[in-house]
N, C-alpha and C positions, 0 to 999 in steps of 0.2 A: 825960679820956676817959670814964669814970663818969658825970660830971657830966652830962658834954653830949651825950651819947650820940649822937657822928657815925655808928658804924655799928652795926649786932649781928652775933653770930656766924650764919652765913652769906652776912653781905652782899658783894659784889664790888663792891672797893675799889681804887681808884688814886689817886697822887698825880699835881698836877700837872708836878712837873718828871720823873716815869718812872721813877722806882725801886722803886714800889708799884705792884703789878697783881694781882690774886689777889684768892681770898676768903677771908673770916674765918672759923677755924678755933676760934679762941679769944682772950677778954680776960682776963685777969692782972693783977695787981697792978703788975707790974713790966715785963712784956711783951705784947706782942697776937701772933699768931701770925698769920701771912697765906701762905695756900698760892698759891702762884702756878700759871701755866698750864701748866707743864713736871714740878710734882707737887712739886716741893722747897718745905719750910716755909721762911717767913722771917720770925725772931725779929727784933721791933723796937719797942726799949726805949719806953716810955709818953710819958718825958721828952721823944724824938727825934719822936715822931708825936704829940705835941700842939704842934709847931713847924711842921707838917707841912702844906698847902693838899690837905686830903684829897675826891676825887668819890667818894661812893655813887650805882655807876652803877646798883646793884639799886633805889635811889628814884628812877630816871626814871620818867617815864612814858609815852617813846615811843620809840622809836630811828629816825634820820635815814638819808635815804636822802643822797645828794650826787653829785651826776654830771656831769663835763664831756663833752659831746657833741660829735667836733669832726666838721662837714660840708665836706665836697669843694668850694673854690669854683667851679668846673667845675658845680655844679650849683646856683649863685644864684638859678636862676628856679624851685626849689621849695624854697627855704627855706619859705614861710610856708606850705602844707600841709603840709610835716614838722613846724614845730613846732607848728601847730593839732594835727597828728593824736598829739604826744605828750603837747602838754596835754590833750587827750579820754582820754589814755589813764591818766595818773595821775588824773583828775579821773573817772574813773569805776570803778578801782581797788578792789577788794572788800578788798582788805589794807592799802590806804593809807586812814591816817585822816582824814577828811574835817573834822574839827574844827582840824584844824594847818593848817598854809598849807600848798598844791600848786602850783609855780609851774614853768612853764618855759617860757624866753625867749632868743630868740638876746641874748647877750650882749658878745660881741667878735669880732673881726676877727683874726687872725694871718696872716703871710706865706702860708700854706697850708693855710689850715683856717679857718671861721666854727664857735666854739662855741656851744652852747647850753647855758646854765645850769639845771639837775634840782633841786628841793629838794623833799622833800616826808616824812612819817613813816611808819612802821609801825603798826599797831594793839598788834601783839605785841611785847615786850622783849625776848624769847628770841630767842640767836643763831642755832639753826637755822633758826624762822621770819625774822628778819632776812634772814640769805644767804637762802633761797627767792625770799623776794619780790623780795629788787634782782638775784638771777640772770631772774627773769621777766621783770622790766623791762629788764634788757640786751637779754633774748632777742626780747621784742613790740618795743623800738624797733631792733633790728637787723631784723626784719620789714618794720616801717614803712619803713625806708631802702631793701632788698630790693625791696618796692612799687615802690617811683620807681624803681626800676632802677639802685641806686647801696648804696654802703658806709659806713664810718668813714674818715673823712680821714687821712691819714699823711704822717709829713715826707718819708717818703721820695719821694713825687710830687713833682716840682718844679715844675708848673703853676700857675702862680700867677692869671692872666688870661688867658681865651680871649676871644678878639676871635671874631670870623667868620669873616676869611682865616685867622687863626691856626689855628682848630678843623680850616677847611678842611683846611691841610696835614697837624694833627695825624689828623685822619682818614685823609687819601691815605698818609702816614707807615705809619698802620696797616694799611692794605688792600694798601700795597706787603710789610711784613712778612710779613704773612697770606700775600700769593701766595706770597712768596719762600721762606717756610715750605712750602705745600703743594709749591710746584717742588720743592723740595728732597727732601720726601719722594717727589713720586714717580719725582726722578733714584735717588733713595736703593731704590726698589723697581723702577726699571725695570733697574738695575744688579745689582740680585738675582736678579730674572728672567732679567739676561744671562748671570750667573754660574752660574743653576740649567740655563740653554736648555745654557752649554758643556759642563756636567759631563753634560748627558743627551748631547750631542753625542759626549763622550767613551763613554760607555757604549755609545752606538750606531756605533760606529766598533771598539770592543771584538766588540759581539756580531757585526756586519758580516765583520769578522775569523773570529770565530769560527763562523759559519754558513760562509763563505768556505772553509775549511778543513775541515770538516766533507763541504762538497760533493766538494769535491776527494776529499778519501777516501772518500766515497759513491763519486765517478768513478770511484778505480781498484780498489775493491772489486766495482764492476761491469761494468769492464774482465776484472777478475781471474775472475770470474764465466762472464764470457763465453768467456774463455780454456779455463777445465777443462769448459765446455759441448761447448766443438770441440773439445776434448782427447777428453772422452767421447767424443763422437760420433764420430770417427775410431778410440776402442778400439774402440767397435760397431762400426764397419763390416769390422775387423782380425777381429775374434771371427767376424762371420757370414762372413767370406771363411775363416778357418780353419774353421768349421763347414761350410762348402761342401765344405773340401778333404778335412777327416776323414768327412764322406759319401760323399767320391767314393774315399775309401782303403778307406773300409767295404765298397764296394760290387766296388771292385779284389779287396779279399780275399775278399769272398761267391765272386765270379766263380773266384780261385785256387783257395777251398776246394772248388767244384764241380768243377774241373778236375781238381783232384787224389784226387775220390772217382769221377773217372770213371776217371782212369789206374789208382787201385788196383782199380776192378770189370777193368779190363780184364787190371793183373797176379794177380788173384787166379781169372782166368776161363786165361791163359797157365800158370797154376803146376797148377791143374785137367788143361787139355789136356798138358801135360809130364808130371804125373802121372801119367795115363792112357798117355801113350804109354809111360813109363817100364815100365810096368804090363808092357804090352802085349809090348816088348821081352825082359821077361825070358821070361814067358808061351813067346813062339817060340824063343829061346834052350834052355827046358829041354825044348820039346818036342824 
């Protein structure tokens, strides 16, 4: 290891059968120390790692892009502008290195899916840069496909060849879904509206009820109204007929009291004339 100095301390080291991954931390006489990606050192004797098929991935000089692209074959008649427009796209690529090969090319056939083989490099080593650039290139060739009006192929489709009648059906297939979908919702909303029309119906059968009821006691409130109206009006007419009669009482005793202040002129004018005779009597008497 000294000798032939496969890595130095900081380099990110792996072996090839995977039990080395990490960087160098330190070289020793007796051990190398290799931090792995999870943060734990691992001590590994000089003797056991010069037996070792060791990669210093830190002396690349590019990092690979690799990409299976599987397309829908439902959409065979644009393979060759999808994969034109994704080789223009690594082939114009400001982060893909243009000194490495950039290739992509339908490559195979699958039961349900045509791939297209990606190869092409990074300029940068580092893995932050690394993931950016192949997450962009996911994201412009899921674009690219978007464009044509289409996706990434999945097993779960099981279209394998559309013929003409065949598409035919699979489209009527679909347009009958679709309807049966839309029927659906608007049985599903005209049934809402029937159950919102009952409950208004109910409510309006409550307050019908209730104005109903309401009148009815309006009625005999002004029935009842009407009754102490003739009630009054028969006391009035009771009142002014006793007021007639205590007039005509009033007027009985004016008449009595005249009466009897003429009877008393008349006994007080008789007790005068008696007086006087009385007078008169004695008068001849003592004559």
């Amino acid at each position: 290891v000294y000798l032939t100095q496969p890595f130095a301390q900081g380099d990110w080291v792996q072996s090839t059968d995977g039990t080395i991954d990490g960087w160098v931390q330190n070289v020793g006489i007796y051990y190398t120390v290799v931090m792995r990606w999870d943060k734990r050192p691992l001590y590994i004797p000089n003797s056991k790692l010069s037996m070792l098929e060791i990669i210093n991935a830190s002396r690349m000089t590019n990092r690979r892009i690799l990409l299976e692209i599987p397309l829908k074959l439902r959409d065979s008649d644009q393979f060759e502008s999808i994969v034109h427009e994704i080789r223009e796209l690594i082939q114009n690529h400001e982060d893909i290195d243009p000194r490495m090969h950039r290739l992509a090319r339908l490559r195979d056939i699958t039961p349900y899916s045509a791939n297209v083989w990606l190869s092409c490099y990074t300029k940068s080593i580092l893995l932050a840069d690394y993931t950016e650039v192949r997450e962009k290139l996911i994201l412009a060739i899921h674009e690219i496909l978007h464009d044509h009006k289409t996706t990434f192929a999945s097993n779960i489709e099981r279209i394998q060849v559309v013929d003409p009648g065949r598409k035919y059906l699979i489209d009527t297939r679909k347009q009958l879904q679709n309807t049966t979908t839309f029927v659906e919702k608007q049985l599903s909303s005209i049934q809402s509206n029937r159950t919102f029309l009952m409950d208004w119906e109910s409510e309006l059968k409550l307050l019908s009820e209730e104005v109903r009821q309401r009148s009815e006691t309006s009625e005999k409130r002004a029935k009842s109204l009407d009754d102490m109206e003739n009630m009054l009006k028969k006391l009035e007419e009771s009142l002014t007929f006793r007021g007639e009669a205590l007039d005509a009482r009033e007027a009985a005793i004016g008449k009595e009291k005249l009466a009897l202040k003429t009877r008393e002129k008349e006994y007080h004018e008789r007790e005068s004339r008696l007086g006087s005779i009385t007078s008169r009597s004695k008068e001849s008497r003592l004559g």
